[in-house]
PAKOLDO-808798 format. One line per 5 residues: their letters; for each residue x, y, z of N, C-alpha, C, O. Coordinates in steps of 0.2 Angstrom, whole numbers. Atoms other than C-alpha are relative to their C-alpha. Layout:
<pts>
a> X:Y:Z:X:Y:Z:X:Y:Z:X:Y:Z  ...
</pts>
This chain:
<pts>
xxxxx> 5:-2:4:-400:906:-731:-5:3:4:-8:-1:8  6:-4:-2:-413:918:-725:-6:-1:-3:-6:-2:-10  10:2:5:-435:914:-729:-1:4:5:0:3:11  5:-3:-4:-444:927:-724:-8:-2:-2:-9:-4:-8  6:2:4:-464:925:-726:-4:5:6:-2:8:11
xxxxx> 6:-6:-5:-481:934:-719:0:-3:9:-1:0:14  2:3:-9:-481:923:-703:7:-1:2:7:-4:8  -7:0:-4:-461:923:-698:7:2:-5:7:5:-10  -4:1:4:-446:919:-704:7:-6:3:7:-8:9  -3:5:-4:-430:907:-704:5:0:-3:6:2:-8
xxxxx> -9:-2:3:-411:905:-707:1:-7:1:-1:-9:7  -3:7:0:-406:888:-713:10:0:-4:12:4:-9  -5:-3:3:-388:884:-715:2:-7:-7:0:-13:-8  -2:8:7:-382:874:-732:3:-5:1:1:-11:1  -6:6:1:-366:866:-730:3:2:9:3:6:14
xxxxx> -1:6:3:-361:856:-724:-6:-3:-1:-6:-6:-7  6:2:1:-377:851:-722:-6:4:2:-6:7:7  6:-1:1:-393:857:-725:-6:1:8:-11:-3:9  3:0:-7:-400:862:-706:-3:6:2:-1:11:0  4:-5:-1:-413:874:-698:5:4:6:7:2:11
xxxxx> -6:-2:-8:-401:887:-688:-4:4:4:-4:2:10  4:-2:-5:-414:900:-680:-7:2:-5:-6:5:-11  7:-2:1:-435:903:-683:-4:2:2:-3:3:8  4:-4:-2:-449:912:-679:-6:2:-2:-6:5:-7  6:-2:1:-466:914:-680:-3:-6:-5:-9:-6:-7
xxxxx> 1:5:5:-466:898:-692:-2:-6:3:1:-7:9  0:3:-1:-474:881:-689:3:-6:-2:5:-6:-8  -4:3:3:-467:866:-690:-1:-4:-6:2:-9:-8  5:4:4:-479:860:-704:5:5:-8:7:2:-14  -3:-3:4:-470:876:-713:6:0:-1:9:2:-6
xxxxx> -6:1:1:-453:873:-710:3:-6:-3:8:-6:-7  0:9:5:-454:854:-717:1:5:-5:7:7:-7  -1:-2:6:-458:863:-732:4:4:-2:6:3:-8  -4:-6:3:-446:878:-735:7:-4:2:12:-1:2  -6:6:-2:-432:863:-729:0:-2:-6:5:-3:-8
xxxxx> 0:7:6:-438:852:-743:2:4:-6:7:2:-10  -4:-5:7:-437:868:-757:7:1:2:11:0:-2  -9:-3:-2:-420:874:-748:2:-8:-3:3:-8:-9  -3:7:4:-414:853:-754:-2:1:-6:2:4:-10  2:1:6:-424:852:-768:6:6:-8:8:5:-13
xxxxx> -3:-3:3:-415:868:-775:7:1:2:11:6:0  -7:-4:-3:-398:868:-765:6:-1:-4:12:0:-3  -6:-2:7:-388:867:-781:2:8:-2:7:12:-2  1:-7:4:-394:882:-789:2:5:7:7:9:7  -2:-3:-5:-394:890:-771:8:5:0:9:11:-1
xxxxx> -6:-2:2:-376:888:-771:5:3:-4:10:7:-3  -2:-6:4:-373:895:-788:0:6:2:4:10:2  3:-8:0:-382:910:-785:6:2:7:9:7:6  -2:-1:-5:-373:911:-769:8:4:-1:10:9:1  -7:-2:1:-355:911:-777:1:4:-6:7:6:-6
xxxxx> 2:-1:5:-360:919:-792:0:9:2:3:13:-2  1:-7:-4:-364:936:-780:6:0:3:11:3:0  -6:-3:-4:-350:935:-767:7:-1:-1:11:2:1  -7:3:1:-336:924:-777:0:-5:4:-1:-6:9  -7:7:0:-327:909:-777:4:0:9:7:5:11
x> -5:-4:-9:-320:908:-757:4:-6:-2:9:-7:1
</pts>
């Protein structure tokens, strides 16, 4: 999943787990946070996910 924002950006992967793969421009104060929403929402995430590209 890609976050972009005004100050960088960041690709976290879902599954298996929930992990920061590459970032930029972000500190670690802001990556906590868009970590916590990426779990907080990683249900719906994955709907939206399968929803667009299909069922693998």
């Amino acid at each position: 999943m890609h976050v972009t924002g005004e100050d960088g950006e960041a690709k976290f992967w879902i599954e298996p787990v929930i992990s920061l793969a590459v970032y930029y421009g972000l500190n670690q104060k802001k990556l906590n946070e868009i970590q916590r929403i990426v779990e907080d929402h990683k249900d719906e995430i994955v709907k939206a996910w399968q929803k667009h590209f299909g069922k693998h």
